[in-house]
C-alpha positions in Angstrom: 11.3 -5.9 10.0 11.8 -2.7 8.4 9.8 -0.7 6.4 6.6 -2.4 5.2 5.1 -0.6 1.9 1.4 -0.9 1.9 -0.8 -1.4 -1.0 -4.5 0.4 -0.9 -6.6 -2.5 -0.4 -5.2 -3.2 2.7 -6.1 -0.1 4.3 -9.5 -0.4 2.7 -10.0 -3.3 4.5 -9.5 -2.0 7.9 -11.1 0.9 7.7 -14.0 -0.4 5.7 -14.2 -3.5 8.2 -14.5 -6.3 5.3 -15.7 -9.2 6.8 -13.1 -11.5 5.3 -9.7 -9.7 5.0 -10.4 -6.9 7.6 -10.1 -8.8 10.8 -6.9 -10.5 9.6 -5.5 -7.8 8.2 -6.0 -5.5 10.9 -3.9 -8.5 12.8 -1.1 -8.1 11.1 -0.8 -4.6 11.0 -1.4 -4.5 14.3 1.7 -6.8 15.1 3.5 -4.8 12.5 2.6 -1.6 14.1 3.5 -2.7 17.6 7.1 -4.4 16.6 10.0 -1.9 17.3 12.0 -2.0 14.5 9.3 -1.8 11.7 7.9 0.7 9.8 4.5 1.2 7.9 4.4 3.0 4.7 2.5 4.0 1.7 3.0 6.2 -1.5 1.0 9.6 -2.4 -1.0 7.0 -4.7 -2.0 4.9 -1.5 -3.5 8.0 -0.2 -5.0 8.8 -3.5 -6.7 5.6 -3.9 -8.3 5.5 -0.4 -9.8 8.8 -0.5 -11.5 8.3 -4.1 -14.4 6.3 -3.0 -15.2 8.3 0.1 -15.0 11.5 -1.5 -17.0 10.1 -4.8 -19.7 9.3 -2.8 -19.8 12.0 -0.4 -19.1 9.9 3.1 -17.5 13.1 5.2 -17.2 10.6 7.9 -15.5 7.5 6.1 -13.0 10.2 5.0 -12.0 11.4 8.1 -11.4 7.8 9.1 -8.9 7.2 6.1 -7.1 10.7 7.0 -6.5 9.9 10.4 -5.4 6.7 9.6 -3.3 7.6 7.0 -1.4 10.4 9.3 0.0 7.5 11.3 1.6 5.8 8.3 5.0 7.5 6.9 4.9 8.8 3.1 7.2 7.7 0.8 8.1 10.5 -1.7 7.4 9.3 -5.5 10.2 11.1 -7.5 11.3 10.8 -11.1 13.1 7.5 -10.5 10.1 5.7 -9.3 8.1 6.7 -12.5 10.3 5.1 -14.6 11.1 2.3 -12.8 7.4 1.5 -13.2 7.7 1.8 -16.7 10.5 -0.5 -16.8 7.6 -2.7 -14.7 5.0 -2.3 -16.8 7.0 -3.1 -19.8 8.7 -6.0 -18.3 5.5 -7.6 -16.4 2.7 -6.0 -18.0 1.5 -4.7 -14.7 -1.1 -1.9 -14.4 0.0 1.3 -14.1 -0.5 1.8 -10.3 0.4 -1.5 -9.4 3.7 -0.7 -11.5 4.1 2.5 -9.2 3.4 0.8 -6.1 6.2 -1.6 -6.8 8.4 1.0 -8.2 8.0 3.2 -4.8 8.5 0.0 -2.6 11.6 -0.8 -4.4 12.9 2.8 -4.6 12.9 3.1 -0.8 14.3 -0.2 -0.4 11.3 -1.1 1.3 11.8 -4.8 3.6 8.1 -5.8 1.9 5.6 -4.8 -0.2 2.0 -6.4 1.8 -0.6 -6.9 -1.1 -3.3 -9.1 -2.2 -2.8 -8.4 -5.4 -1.5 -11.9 -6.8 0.4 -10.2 -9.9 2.4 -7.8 -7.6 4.0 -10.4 -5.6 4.8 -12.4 -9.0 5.9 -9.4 -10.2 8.0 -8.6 -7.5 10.8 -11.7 -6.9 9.7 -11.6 -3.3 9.5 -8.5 -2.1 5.5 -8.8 -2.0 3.8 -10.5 0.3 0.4 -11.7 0.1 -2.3 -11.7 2.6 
């Protein structure tokens, strides 16, 4: 399977239980989790994104839930490259900025999939995103 690149909203719906993407979602990463040869990721901005609504409105205990679960998941570096390969992105596909980085980081790292539901991303992507 190899490394799986997550994007934000999957995470939020986990740990936010959404009634209709969490329980599928928390599924798959589940299966993903518990397969030997694969490997969930996320960028700096993942982590970002998660932790703005908590800490915006003050939820100590929704935060802790996003740290801990964001421990378990290996963090992909964001260096130069990955910057301007979302340029490149946003200029090609007129993506939005972080969706541009997301991609960008997947593709830097040579990451097996990027899981999304962001429609654009996975047009964007020639494959590499996979929608839920």
């Amino acid at each position: 399977m190899g490394v799986i690149y997550l994007d934000s909203c999957l995470l939020v719906y986990v740990i936010e239980d959404d009634p209709a993407f969490g329980p599928n979602t928390q599924q798959r990463l589940t299966r993903a989790a518990d397969a030997e040869d694969a490997v969930l990721a996320i960028s700096p901005l993942v982590r970002l994104e998660c932790l703005v609504g908590p800490m915006k409105s003050g939820d100590r205990a929704l935060r802790l839930r996003y740290e801990r679960a964001l421990s378990l998941l290996r963090l992909l570096d964001m260096p130069p490259a990955v910057y301007d390969g979302a340029a490149e992105l946003r200029a090609r596909y007129g993506l939005r900025t972080p969706d541009a980085l997301h991609l960008a980081c997947a593709q830097h790292h040579g990451c097996q999939a990027l899981w999304t539901n962001d429609d654009r991303l996975a047009r964007a992507s020639h494959g590499l995103a996979v929608g839920f």
